[in-house]
N, CA, C and O atoms as a Maestro MAE file, in Angstrom:
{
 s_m_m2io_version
 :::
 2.0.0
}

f_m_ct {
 s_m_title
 :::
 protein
 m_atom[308] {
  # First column is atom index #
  i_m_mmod_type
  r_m_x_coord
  r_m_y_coord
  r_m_z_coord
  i_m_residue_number
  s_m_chain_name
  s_m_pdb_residue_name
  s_m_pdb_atom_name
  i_m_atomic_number
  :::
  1 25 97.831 133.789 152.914 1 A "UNK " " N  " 7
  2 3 99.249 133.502 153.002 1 A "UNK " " CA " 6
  3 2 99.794 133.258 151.593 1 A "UNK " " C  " 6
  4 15 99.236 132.442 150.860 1 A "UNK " " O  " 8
  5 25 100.682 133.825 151.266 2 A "UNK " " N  " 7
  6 3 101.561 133.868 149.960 2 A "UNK " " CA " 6
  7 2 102.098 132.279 149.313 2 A "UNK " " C  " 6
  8 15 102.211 131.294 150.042 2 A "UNK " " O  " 8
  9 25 102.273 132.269 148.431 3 A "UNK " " N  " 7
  10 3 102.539 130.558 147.939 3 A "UNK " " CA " 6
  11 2 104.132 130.784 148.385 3 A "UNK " " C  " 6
  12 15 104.843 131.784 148.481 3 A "UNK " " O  " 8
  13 25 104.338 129.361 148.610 4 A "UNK " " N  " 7
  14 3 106.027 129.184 148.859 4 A "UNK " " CA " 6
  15 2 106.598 129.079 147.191 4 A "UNK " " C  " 6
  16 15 106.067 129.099 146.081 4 A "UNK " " O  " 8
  17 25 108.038 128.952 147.753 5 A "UNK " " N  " 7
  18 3 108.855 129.449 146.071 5 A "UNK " " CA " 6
  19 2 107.990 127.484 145.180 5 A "UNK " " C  " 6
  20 15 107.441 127.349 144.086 5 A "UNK " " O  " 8
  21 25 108.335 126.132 146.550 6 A "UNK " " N  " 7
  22 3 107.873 125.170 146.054 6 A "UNK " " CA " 6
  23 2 106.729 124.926 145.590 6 A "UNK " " C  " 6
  24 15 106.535 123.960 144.852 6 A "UNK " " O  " 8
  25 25 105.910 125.651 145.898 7 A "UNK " " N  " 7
  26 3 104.297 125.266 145.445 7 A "UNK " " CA " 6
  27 2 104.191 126.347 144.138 7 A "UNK " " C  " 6
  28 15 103.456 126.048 143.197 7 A "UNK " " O  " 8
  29 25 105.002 127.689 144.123 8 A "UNK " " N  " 7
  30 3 104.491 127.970 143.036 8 A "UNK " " CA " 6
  31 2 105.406 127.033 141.945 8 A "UNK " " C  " 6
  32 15 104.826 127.017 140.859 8 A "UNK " " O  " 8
  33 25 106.724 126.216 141.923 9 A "UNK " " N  " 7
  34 3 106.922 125.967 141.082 9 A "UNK " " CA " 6
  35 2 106.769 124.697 140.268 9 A "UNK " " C  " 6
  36 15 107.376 124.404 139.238 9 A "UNK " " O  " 8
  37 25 105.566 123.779 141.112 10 A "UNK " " N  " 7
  38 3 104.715 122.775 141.219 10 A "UNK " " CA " 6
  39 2 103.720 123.390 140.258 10 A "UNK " " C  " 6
  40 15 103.570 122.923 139.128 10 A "UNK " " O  " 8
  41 25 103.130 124.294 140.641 11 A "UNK " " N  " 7
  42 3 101.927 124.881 139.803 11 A "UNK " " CA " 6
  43 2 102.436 125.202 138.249 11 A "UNK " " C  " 6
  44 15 101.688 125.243 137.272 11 A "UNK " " O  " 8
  45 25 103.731 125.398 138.241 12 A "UNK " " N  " 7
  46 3 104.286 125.633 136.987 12 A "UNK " " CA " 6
  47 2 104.216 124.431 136.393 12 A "UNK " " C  " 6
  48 15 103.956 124.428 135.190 12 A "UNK " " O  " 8
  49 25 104.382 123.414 136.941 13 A "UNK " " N  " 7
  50 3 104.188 122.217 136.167 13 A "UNK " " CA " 6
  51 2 102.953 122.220 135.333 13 A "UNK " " C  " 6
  52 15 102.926 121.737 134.201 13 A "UNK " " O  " 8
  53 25 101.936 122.772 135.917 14 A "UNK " " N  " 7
  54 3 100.390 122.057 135.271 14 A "UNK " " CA " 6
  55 2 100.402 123.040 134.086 14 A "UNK " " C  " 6
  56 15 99.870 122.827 132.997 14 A "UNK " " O  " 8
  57 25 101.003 124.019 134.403 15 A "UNK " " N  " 7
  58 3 101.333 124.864 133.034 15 A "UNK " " CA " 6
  59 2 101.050 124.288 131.383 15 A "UNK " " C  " 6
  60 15 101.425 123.121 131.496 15 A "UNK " " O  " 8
  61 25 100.694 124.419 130.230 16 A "UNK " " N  " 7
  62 3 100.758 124.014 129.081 16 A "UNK " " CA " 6
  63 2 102.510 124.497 128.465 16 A "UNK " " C  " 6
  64 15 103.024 125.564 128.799 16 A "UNK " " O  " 8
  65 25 102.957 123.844 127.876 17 A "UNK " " N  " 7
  66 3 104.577 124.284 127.847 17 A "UNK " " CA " 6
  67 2 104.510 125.830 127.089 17 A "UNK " " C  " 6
  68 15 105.274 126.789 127.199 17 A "UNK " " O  " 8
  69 25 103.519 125.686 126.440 18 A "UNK " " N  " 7
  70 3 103.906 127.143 124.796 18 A "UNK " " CA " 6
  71 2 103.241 128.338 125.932 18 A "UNK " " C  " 6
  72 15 103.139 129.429 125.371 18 A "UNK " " O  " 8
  73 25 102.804 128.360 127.298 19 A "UNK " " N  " 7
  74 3 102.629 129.034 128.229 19 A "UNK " " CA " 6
  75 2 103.677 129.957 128.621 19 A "UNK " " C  " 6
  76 15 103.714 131.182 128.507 19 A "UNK " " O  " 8
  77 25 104.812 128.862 129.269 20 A "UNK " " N  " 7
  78 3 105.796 128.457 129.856 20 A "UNK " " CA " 6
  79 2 107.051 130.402 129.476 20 A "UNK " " C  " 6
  80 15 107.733 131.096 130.230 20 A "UNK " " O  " 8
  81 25 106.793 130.471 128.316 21 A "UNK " " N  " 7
  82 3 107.722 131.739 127.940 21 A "UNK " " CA " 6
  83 2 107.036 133.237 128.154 21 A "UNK " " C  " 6
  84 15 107.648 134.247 128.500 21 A "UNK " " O  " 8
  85 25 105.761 133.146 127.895 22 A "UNK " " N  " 7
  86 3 104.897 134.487 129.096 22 A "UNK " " CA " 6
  87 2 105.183 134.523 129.901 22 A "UNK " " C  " 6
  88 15 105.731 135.538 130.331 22 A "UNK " " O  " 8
  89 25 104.955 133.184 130.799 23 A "UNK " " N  " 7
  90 3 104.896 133.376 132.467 23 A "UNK " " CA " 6
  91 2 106.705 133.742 132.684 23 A "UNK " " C  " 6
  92 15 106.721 134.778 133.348 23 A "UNK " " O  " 8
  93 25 107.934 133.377 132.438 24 A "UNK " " N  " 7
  94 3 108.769 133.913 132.413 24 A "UNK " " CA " 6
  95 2 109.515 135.467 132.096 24 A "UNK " " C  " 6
  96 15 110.392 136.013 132.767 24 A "UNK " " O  " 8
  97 25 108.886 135.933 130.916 25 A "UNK " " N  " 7
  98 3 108.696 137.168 131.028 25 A "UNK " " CA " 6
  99 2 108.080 137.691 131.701 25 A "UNK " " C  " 6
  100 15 108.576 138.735 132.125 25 A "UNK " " O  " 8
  101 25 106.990 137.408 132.097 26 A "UNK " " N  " 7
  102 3 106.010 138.362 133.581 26 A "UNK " " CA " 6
  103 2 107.015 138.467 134.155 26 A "UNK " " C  " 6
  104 15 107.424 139.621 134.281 26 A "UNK " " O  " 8
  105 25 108.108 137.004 134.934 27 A "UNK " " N  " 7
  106 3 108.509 137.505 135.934 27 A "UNK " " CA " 6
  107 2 109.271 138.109 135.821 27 A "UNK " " C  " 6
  108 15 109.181 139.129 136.504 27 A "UNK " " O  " 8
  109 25 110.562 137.985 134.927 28 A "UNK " " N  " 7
  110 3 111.335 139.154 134.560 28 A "UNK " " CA " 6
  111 2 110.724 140.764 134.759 28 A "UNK " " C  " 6
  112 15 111.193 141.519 135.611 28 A "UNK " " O  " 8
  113 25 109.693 141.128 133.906 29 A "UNK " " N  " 7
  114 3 109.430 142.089 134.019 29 A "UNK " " CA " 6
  115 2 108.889 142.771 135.558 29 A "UNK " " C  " 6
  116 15 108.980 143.950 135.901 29 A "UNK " " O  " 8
  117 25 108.426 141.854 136.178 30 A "UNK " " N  " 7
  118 3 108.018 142.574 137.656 30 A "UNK " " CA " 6
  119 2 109.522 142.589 138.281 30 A "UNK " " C  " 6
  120 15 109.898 143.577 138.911 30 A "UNK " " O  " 8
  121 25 110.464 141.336 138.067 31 A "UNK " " N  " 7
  122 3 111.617 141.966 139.347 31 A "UNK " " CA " 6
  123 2 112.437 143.412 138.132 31 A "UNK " " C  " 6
  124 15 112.882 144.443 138.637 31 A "UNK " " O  " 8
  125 25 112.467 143.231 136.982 32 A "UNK " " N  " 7
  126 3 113.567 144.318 136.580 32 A "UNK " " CA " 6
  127 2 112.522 145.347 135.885 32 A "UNK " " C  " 6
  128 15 113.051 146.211 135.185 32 A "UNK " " O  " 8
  129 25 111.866 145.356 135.931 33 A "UNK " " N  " 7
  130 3 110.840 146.610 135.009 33 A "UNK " " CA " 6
  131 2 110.940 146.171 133.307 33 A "UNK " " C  " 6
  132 15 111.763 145.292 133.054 33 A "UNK " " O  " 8
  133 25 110.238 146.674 132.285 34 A "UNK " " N  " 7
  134 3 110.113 146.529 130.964 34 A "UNK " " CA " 6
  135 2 111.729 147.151 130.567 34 A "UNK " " C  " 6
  136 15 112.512 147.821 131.240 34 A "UNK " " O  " 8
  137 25 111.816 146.619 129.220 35 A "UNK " " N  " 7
  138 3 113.352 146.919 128.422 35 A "UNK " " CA " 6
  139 2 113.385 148.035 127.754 35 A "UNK " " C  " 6
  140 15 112.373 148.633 127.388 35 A "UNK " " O  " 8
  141 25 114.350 148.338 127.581 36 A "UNK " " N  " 7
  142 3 114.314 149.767 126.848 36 A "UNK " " CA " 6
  143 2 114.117 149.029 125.194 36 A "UNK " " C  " 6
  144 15 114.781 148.050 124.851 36 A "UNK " " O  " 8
  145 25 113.496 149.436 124.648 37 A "UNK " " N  " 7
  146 3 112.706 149.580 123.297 37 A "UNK " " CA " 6
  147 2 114.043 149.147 122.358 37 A "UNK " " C  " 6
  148 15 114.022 148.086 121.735 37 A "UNK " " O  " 8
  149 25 115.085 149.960 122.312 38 A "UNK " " N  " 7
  150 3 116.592 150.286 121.659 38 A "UNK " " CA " 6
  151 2 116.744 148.449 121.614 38 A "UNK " " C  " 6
  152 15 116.553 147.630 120.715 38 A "UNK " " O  " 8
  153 25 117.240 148.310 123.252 39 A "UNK " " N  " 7
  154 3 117.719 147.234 123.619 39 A "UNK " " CA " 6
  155 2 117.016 145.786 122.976 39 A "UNK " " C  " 6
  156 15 117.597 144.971 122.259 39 A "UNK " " O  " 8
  157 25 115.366 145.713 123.531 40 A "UNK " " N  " 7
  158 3 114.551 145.067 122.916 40 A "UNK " " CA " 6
  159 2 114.729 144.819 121.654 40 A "UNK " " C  " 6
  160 15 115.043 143.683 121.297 40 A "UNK " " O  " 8
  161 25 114.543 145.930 120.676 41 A "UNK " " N  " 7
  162 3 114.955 145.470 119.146 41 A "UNK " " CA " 6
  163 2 116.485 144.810 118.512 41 A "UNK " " C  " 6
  164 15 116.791 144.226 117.473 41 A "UNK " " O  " 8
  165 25 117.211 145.241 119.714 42 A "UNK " " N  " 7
  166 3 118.537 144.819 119.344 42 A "UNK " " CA " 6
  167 2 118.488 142.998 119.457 42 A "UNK " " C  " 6
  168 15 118.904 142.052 118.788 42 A "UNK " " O  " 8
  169 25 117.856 143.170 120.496 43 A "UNK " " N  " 7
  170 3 117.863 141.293 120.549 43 A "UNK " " CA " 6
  171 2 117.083 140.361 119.711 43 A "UNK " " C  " 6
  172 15 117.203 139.169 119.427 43 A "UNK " " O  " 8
  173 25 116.078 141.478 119.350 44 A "UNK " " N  " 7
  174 3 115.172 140.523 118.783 44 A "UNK " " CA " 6
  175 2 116.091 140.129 117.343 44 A "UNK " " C  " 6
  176 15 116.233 139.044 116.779 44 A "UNK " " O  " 8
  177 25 116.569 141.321 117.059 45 A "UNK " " N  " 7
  178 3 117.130 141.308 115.474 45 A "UNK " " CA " 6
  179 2 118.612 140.253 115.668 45 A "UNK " " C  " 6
  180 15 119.164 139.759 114.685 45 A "UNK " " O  " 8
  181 25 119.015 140.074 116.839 46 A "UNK " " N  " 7
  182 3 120.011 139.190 117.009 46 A "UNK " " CA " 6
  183 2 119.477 137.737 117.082 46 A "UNK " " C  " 6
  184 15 120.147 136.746 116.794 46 A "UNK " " O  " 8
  185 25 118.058 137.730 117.544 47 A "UNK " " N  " 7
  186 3 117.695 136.189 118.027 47 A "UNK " " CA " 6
  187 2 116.939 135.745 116.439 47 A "UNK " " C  " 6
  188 15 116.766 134.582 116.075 47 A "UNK " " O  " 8
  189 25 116.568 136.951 115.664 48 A "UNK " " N  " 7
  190 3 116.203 136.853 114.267 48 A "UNK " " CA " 6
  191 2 116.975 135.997 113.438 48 A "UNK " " C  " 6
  192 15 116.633 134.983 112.829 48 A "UNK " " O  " 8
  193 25 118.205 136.641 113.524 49 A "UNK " " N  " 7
  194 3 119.505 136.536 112.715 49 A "UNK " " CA " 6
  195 2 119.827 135.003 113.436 49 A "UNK " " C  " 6
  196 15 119.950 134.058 112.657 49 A "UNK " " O  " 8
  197 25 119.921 134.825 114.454 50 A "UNK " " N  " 7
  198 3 120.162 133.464 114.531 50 A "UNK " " CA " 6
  199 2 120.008 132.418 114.525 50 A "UNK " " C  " 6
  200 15 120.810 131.488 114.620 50 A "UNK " " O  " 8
  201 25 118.722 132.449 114.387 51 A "UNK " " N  " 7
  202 3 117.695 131.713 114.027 51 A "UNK " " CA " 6
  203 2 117.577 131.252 112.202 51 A "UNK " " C  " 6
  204 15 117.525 130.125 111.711 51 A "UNK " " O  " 8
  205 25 117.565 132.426 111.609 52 A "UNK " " N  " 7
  206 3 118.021 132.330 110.021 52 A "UNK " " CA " 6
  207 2 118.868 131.264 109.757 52 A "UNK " " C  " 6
  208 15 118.625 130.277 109.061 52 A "UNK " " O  " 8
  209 25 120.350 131.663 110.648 53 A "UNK " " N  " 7
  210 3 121.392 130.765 110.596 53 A "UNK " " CA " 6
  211 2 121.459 129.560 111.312 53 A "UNK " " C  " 6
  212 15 122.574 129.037 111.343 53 A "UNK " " O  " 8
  213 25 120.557 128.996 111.886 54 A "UNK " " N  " 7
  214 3 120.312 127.861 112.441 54 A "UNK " " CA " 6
  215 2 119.737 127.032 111.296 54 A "UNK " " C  " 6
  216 15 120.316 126.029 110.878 54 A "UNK " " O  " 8
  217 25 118.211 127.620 110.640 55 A "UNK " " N  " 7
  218 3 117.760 126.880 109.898 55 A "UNK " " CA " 6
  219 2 118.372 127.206 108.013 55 A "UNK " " C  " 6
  220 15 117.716 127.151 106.973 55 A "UNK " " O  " 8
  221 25 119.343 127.422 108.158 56 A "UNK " " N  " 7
  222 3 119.737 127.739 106.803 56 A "UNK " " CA " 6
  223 2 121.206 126.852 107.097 56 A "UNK " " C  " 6
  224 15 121.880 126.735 106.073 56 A "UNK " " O  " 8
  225 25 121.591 126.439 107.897 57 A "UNK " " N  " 7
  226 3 122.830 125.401 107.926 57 A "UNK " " CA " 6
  227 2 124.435 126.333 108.433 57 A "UNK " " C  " 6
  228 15 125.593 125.933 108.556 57 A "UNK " " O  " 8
  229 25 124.001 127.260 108.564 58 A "UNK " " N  " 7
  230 3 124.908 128.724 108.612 58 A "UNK " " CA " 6
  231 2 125.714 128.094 110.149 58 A "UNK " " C  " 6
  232 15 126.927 127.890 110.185 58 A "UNK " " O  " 8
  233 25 124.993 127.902 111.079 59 A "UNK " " N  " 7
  234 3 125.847 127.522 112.558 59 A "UNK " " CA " 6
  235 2 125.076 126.160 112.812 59 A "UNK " " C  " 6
  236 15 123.905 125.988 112.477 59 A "UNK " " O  " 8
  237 25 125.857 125.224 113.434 60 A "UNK " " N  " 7
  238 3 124.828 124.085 114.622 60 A "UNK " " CA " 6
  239 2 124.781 124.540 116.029 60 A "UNK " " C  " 6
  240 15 125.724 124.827 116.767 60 A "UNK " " O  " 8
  241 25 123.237 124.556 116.314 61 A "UNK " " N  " 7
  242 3 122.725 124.752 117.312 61 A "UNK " " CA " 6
  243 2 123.562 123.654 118.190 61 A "UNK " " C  " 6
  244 15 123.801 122.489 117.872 61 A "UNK " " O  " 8
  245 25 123.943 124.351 119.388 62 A "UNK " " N  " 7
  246 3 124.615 123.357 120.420 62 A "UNK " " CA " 6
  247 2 123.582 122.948 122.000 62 A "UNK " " C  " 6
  248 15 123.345 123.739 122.914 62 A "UNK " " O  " 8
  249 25 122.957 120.956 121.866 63 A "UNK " " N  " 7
  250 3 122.311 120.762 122.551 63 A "UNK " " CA " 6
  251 2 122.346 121.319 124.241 63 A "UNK " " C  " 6
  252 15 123.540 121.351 124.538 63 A "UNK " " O  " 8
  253 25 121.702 121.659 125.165 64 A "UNK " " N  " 7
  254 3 121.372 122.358 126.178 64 A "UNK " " CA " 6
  255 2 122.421 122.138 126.905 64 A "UNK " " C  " 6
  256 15 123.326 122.876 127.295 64 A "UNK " " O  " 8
  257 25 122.092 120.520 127.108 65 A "UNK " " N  " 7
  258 3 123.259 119.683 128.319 65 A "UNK " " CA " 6
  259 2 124.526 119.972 127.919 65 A "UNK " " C  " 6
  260 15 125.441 119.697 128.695 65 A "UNK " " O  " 8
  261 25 124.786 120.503 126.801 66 A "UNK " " N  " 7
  262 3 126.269 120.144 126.361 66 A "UNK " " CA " 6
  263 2 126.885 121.625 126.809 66 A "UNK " " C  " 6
  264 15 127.835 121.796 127.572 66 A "UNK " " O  " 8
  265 25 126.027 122.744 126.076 67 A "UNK " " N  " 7
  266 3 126.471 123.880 126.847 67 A "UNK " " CA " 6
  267 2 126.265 124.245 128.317 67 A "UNK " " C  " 6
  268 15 126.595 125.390 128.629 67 A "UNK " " O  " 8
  269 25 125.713 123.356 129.375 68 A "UNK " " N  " 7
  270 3 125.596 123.263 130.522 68 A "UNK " " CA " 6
  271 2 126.406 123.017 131.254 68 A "UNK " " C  " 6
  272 15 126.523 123.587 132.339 68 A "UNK " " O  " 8
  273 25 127.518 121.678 130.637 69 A "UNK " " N  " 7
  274 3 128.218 121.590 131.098 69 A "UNK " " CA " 6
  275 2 129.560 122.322 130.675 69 A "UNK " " C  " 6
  276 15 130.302 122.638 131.606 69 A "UNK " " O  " 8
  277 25 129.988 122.649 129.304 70 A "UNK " " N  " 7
  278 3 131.066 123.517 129.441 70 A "UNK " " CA " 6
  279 2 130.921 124.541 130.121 70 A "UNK " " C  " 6
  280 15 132.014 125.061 130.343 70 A "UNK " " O  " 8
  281 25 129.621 125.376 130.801 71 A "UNK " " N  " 7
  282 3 129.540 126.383 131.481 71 A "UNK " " CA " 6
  283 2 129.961 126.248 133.110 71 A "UNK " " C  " 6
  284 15 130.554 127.033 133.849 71 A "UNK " " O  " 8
  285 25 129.365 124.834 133.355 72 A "UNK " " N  " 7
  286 3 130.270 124.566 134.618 72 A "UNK " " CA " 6
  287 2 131.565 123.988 134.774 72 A "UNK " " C  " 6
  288 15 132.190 123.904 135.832 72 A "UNK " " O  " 8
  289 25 131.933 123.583 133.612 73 A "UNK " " N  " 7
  290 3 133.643 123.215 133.758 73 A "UNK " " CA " 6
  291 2 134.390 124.713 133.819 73 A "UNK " " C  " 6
  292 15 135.525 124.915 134.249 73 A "UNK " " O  " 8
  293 25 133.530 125.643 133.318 74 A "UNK " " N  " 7
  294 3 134.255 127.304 133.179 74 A "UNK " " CA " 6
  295 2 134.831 127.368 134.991 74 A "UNK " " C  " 6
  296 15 135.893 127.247 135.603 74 A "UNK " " O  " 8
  297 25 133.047 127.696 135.367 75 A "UNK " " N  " 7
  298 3 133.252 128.319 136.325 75 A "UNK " " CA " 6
  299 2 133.297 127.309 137.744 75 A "UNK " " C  " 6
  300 15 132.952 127.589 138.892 75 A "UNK " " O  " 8
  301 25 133.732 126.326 137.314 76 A "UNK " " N  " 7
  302 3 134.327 125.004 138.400 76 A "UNK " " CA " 6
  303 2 133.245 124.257 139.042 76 A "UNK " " C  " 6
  304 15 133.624 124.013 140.188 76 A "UNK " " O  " 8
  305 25 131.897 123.707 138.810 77 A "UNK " " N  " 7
  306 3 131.393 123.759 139.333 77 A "UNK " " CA " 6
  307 2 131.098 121.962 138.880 77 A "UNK " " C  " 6
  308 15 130.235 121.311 139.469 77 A "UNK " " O  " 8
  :::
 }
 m_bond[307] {
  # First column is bond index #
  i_m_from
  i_m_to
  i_m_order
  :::
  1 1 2 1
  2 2 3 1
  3 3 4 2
  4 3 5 1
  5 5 6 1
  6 6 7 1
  7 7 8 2
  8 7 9 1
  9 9 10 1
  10 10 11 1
  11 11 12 2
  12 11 13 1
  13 13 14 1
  14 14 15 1
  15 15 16 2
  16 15 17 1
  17 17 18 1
  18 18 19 1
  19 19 20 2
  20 19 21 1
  21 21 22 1
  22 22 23 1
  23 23 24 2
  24 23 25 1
  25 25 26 1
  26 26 27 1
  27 27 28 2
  28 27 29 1
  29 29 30 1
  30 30 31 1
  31 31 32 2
  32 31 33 1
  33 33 34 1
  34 34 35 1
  35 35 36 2
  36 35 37 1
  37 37 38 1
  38 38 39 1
  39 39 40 2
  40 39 41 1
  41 41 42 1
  42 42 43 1
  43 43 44 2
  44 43 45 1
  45 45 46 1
  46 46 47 1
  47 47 48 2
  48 47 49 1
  49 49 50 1
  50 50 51 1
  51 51 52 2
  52 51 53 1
  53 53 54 1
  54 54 55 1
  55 55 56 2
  56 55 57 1
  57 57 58 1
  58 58 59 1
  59 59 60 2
  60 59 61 1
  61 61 62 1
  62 62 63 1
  63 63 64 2
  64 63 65 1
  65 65 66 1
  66 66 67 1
  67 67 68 2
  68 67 69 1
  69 69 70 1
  70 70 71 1
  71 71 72 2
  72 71 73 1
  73 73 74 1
  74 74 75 1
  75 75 76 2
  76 75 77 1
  77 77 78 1
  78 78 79 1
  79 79 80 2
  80 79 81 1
  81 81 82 1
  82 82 83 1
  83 83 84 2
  84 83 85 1
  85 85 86 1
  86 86 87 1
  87 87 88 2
  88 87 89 1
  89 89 90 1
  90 90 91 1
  91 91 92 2
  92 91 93 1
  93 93 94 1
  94 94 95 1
  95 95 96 2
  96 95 97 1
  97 97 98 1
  98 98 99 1
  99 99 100 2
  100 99 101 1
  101 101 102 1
  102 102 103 1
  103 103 104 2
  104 103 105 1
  105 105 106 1
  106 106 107 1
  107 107 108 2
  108 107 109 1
  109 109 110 1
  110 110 111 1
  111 111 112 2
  112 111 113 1
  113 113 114 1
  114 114 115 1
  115 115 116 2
  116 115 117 1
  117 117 118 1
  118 118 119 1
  119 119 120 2
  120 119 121 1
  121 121 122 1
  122 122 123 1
  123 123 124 2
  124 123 125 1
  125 125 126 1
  126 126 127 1
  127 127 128 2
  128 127 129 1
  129 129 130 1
  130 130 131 1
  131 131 132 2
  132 131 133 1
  133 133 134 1
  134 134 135 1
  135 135 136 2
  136 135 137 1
  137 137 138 1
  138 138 139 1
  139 139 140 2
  140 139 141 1
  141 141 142 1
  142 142 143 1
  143 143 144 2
  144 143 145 1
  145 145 146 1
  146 146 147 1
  147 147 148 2
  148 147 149 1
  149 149 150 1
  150 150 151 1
  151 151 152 2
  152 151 153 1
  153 153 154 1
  154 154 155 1
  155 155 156 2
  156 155 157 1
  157 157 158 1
  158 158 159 1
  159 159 160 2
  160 159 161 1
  161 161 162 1
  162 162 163 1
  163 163 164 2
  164 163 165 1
  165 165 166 1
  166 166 167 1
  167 167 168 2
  168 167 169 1
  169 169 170 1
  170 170 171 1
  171 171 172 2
  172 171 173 1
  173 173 174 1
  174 174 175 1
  175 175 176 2
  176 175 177 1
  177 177 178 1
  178 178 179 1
  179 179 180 2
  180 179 181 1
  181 181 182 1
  182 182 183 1
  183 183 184 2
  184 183 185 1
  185 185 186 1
  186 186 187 1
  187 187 188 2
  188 187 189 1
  189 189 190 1
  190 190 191 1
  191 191 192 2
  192 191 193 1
  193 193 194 1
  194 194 195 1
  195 195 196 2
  196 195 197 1
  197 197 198 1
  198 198 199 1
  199 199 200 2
  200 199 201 1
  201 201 202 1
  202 202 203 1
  203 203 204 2
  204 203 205 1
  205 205 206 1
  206 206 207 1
  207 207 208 2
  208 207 209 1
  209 209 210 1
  210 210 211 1
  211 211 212 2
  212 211 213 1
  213 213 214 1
  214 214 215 1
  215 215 216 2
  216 215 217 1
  217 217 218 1
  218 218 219 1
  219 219 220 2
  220 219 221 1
  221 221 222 1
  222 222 223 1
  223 223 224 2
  224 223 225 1
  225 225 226 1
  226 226 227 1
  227 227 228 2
  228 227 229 1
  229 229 230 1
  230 230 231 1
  231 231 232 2
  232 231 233 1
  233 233 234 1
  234 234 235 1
  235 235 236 2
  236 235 237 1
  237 237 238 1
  238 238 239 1
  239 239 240 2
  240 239 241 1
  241 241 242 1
  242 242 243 1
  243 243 244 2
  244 243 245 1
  245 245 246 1
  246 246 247 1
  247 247 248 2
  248 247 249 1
  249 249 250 1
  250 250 251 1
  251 251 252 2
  252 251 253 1
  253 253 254 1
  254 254 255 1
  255 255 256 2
  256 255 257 1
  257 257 258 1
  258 258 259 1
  259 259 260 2
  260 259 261 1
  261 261 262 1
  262 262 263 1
  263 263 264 2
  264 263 265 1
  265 265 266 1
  266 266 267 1
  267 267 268 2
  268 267 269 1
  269 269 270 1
  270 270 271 1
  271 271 272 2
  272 271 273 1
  273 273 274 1
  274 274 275 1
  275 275 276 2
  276 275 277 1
  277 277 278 1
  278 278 279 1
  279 279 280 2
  280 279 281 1
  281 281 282 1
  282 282 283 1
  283 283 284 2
  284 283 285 1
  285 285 286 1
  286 286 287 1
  287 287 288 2
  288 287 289 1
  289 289 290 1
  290 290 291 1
  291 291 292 2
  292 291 293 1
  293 293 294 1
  294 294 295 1
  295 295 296 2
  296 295 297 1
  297 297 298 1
  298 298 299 1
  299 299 300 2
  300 299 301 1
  301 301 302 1
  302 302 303 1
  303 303 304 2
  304 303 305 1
  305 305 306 1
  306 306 307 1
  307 307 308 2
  :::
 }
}
């Protein structure tokens, strides 16, 4: 019998955290298939670039909760 959505996401707990971003891509990749290559490099060179400008003083990174919630004051929630 197949794990429920709760037990597998219990098991995610015992996970080691630096795990935590594989096992997310797996799943991505089984529900939508692999990225187109083009696309892939486009992000990486965007998440590159922003990253530069994070640790070079260029932008402030905005904490999680904070963009969490302007995202639900957007969309009313």
């Amino acid at each position: 019998m197949p794990l429920t959505l709760e037990q597998i996401v219990e098991e995610t707990r015992k996970l080691p955290p630096e795990q935590l971003p594989e096992l997310l891509e797996r799943i991505t990749l089984a529900a939508h298939g692999p990225l187109d290559p083009k696309i892939e490099q486009k992000w990486t060179a965007t998440a590159t670039r922003r990253l530069a400008e994070m640790e070079n003083g260029t932008v402030k990174p905005v904490p999680g909760h904070i963009t969490s919630a302007r995202i639900r004051k957007i969309v009313g929630r």
